[in-house]
C-alpha positions in Angstrom: -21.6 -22.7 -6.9 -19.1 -24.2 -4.8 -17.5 -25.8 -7.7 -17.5 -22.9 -10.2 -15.8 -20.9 -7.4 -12.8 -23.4 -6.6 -12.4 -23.5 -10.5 -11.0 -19.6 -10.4 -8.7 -20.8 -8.0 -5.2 -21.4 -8.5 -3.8 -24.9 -7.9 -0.7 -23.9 -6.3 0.0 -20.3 -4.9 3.9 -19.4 -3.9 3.9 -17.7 0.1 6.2 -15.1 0.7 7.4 -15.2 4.4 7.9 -11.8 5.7 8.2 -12.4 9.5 12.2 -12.1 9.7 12.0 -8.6 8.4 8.3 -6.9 8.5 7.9 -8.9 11.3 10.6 -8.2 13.4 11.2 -4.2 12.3 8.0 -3.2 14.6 8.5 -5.4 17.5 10.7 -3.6 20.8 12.9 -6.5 21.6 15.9 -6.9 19.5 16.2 -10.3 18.8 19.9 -11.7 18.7 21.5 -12.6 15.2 22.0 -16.2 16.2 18.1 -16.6 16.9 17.2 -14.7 13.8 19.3 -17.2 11.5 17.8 -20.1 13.6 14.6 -18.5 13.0 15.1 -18.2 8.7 16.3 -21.4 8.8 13.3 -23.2 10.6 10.9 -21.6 8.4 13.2 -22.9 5.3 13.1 -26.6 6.5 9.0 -25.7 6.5 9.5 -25.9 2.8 8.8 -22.0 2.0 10.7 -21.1 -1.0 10.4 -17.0 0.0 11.9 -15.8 2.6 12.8 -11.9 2.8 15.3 -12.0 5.7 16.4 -8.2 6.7 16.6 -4.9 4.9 19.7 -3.1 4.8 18.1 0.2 5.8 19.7 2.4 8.1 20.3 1.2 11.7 19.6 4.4 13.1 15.8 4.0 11.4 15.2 0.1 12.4 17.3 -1.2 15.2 16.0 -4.4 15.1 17.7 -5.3 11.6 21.0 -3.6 12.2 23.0 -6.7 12.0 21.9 -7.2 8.0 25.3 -8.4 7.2 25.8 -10.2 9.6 22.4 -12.4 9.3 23.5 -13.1 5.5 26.6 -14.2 6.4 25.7 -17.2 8.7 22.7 -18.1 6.5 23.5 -21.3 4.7 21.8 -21.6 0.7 19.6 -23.7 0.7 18.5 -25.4 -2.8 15.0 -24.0 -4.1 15.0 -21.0 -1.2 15.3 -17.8 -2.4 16.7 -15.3 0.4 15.9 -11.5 -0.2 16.6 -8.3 1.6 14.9 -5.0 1.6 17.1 -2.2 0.1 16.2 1.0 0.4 18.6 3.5 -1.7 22.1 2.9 -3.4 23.9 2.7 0.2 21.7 0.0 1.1 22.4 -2.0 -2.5 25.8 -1.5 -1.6 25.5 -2.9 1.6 23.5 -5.6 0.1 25.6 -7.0 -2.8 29.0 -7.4 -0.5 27.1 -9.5 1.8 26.1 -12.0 -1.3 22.3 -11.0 -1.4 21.0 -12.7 -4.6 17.5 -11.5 -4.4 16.1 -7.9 -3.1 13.0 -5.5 -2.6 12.6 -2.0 -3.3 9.7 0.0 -1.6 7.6 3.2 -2.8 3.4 3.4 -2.0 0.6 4.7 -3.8 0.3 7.7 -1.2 2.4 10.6 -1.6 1.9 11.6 2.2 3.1 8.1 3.3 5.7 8.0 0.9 7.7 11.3 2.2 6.8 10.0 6.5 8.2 6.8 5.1 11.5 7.3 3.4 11.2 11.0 2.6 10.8 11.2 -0.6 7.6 11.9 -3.0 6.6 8.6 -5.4 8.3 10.1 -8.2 11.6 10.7 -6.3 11.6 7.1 -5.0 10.7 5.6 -8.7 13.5 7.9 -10.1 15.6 6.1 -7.6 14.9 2.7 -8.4 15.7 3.6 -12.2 19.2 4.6 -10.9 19.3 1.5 -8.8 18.3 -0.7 -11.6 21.0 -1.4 -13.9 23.7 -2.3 -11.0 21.5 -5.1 -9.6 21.0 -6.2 -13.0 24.6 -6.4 -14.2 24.7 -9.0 -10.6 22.0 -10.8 -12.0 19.2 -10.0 -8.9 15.9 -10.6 -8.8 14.1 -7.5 -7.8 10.7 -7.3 -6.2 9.0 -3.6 -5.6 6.2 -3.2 -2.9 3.7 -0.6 -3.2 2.3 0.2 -0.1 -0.9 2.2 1.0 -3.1 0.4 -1.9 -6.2 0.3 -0.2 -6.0 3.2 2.6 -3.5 5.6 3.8 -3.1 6.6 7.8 -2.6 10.3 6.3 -4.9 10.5 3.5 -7.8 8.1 3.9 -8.7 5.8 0.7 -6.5 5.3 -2.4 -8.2 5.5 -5.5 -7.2 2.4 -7.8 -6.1 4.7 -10.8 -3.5 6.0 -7.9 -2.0 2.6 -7.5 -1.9 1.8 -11.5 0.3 4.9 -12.2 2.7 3.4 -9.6 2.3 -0.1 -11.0 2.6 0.5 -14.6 6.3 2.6 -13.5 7.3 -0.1 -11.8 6.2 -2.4 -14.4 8.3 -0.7 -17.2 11.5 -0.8 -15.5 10.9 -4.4 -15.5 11.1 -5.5 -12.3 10.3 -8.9 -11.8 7.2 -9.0 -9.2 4.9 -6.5 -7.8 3.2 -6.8 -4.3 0.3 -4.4 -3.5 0.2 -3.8 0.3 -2.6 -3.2 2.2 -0.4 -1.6 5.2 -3.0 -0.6 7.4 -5.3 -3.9 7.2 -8.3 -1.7 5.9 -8.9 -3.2 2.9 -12.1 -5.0 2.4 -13.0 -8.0 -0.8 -14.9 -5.3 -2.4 -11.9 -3.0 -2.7 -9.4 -6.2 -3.7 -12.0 -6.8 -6.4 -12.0 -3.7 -7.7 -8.1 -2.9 -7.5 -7.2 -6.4 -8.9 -9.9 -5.6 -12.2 -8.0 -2.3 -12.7 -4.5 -3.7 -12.0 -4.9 -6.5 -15.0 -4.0 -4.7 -18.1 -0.6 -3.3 -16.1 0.5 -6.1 -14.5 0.3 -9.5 -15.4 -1.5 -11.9 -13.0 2.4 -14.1 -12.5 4.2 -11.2 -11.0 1.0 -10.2 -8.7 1.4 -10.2 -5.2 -0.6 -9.4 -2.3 0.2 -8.4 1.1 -3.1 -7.8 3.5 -2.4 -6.9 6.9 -4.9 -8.3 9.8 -5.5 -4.6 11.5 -9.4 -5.5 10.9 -10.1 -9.3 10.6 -10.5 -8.8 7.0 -6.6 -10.6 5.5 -8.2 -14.0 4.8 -11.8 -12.6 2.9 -9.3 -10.5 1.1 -7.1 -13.0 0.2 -10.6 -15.2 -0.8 -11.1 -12.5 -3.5 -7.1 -12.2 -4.7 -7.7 -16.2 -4.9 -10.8 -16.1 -7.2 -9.1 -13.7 -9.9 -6.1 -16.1 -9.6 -4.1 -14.7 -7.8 -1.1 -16.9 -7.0 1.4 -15.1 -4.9 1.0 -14.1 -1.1 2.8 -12.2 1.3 2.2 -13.4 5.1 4.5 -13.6 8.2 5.1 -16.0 10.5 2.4 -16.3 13.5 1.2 -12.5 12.7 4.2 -10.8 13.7 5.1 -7.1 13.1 3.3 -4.5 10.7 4.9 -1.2 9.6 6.6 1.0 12.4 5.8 4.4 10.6 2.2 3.8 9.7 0.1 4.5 12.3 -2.6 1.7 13.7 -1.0 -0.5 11.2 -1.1 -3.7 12.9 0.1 -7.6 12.4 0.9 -9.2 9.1 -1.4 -11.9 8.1 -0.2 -14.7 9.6 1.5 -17.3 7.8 -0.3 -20.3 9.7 -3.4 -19.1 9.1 -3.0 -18.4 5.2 -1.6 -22.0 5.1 -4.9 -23.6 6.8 -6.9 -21.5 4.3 -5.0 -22.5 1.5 -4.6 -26.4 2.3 -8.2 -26.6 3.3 -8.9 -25.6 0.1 -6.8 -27.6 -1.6 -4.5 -25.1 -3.0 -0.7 -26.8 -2.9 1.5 -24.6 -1.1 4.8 -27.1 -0.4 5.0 -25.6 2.9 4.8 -27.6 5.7 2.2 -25.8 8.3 3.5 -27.6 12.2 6.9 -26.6 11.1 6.0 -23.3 10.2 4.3 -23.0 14.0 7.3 -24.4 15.5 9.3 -21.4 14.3 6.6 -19.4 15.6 6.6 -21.0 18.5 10.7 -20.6 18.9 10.0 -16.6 17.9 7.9 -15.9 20.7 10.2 -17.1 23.2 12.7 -14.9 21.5 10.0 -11.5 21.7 8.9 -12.3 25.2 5.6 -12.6 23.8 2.8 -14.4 22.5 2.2 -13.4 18.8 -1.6 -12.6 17.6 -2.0 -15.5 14.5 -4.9 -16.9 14.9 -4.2 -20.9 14.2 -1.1 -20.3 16.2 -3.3 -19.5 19.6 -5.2 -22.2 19.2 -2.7 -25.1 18.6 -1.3 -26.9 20.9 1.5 -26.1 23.0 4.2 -28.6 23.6 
């Protein structure tokens, strides 16, 4: 049984580190733009190759990532790392393309309710939007992502009906963006629901530009991400030592955390080329930055030096 299960499994999967911007939007303390950079750059020398650093979304929404520009400009490229920003509108691509962003992420949700508390707009307005923003990143030659948030369950509306997220998908999907990650922002989502979400997701979206991003509100990240595994999934959002979640989704707490996804993965023998000390000694350096200890769970139980 064993056997037949780690046969579904993909060899390698690609982690997406999330920590410098979901992670630090929803904590208090603004963290200064020399520790962020330090921070990026630790968690590139792990040996993760995706690492979405900021969002250029308006300061006056999210403090904590108001110094966008000024994070890309003392990042250094780094061979085989591919830095991305959030961008939320045509102001924020703007923003993003003088600073020498190579790679961003746009962001709608399968929840009407959540989309217009998020960015105030309805899922249609916010697709039409990345239609317009489209053909500029592609004339720079960007990679685009697009996350679709409140797959599972909504804080507003309660559970999202798979059908709901496949209209998104298949929009997204069309315009040809390159990768899709289906966010389960409030950490509700249980194997069951992954299951069935993933079965009605394949004849939209193929299984290389699926991603998954499970929040831990529940305990359930890791069983979910057991489930994405065994339909072969091979890309995964997580953020360094649990940090963050989404500041206008009520209850939504941490991110899975990157440590823990790593000892799942290795133990399984899944290849990640990520480097799992190093990636808690950036954790370790972020939480003297917060003030704090952060909630991942292999991170509380190494050792401290």
């Amino acid at each position: 049984m064993a056997a037949d299960f780690l046969a579904q499994v993909p060899a390698r999967v690609r982690v997406v580190e999330v920590g410098p911007r979901d992670g630090l939007q929803n904590e208090a303390a603004l963290v200064p733009t020399e520790d962020k950079v330090r921070f990026v750059e630790m968690l590139a020398e792990s040996g993760l190759s995706d690492i979405e650093v900021t969002s250029f979304v308006s300061p006056k929404r999210v403090p904590q990532l108001a110094d966008a520009e000024e994070v890309f400009a003392r990042l250094t490229p780094r061979p085989g790392v591919r830095y991305s920003a959030l961008v939320p509108n045509a102001k924020g691509l703007e923003r993003a393309l003088a600073a020498g962003v190579r790679a961003i992420a746009l962001f709608t949700a399968a929840s009407e309710t959540f989309n217009q508390r998020n960015i105030g707009m309805t899922i249609a307005e916010s697709l039409e939007g990345f239609r317009a923003l489209l053909p500029t990143a592609r004339a720079h030659g960007l990679w685009v992502r697009a996350y679709v948030s409140t797959a599972f369950v909504c804080p507003y509306e309660g559970q999202i009906a798979p059908e709901q997220v496949v209209a998104v998908v298949q929009e997204l999907v069309a315009m040809g963006v390159d990768e899709v990650s289906i966010g389960d922002t409030i950490g509700h989502a249980t194997p069951n629901a992954v299951a069935r979400l993933t079965e009605a997701l394949r004849p939209v979206l193929p299984l290389e530009r699926t991603a998954y991003h499970f929040h831990d509100t529940r305990g359930t990240a890791l069983a979910n991400v057991l489930m994405a595994l065994q339909y072969g999934v091979a890309i995964l959002d997580s953020a360094a030592g649990g940090a963050g979640g989404c500041p206008f989704a009520p209850g939504a707490a941490g991110n899975l955390a990157t440590e823990d996804l790593l000892y799942l993965l290795h133990g399984m023998g899944i290849e990640t080329g990520v480097s799992l000390e190093q990636v808690v000694a950036a954790s370790r350096f972020l939480e003297t930055r917060l003030g704090h200890p952060l909630p991942g769970k292999y991170l509380q139980g190494a050792k401290r030096i």
